[in-house]
C-alpha positions, 0 to 999 in steps of 0.5 A: 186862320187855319181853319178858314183855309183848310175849309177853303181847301176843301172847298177846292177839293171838291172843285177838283173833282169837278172839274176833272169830271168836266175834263174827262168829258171834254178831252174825251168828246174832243179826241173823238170830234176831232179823229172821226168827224174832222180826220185829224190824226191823234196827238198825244201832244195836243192830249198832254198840252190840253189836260197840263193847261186844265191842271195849271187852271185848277192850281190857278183856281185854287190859290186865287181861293187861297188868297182871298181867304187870307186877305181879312187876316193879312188886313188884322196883321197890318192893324196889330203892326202898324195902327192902321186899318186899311179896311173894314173886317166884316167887308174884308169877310164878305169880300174873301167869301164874295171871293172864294165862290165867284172863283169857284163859280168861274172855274164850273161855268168855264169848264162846264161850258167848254164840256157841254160845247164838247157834248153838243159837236159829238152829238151833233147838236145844232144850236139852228132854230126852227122859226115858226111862222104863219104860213102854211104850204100845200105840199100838192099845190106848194101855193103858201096860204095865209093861215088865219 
């Protein structure tokens, strides 16, 4: 058991890192949005509240991770104590590991969606299509033509 949770938390440090990659990104590109494009004041206020829920979603992430990894060694204590096997070892294996990396997986799709959004406001990216179509205007004569 011990093993398997250092190797989760490993796992969780690496999420750590990446996901403060992915909160440097969007707080910076959001103080910039918001005090340039928008004319909103600086607020160390709203900076703390945005880095403290980014930090209470990483310790979330992380002992959600945790709790996954112990679930096939809390179904062998139940076993050992009470003669009763609620669920199959190896489904409660693929059942920690399903679980480990679909949190892990939520966590960077989560976060790295808000910095790309993030990216895309201060770069001025519109998410507009260009629709394509079979008309072709004459600038001179402004007639629309069907093209063939």
């Amino acid at each position: 058991m011990g093993q398997a949770l250092l190797q989760t938390l490993q796992v969780v440090g690496w999420l750590g890192i990446v996901l403060a990659i992915f909160l440097v990104i969007n707080t910076t590109c959001g103080v910039i949005y918001n005090t340039n494009k928008n004319g909103e004041d600086f607020s160390w206020k709203t900076l703390f509240r945005g880095i403290r829920n980014a930090v209470v979603f990483y310790i979330g992430e992380g002992l959600l991770a945790i709790a996954c990894t112990i679930l096939p060694f809390i179904n062998t204590m139940v076993t050992d104590t009470f003669g009763i096997q609620i669920f199959g070892e190896q489904a409660l294996n693929n059942l920690s590991t399903v679980g480990v990396i679909g949190t892990i997986a939520y966590a960077v799709i989560s976060q790295g969606t808000k910095a790309f959004k993030a990216l895309k406001n201060i770069l001025g990216v519109s998410a507009n299509l260009e629709q394509i179509t079979w008309e072709v205007v004459d600038p001179e004569t402004e007639e629309e033509q069907l093209s063939i």
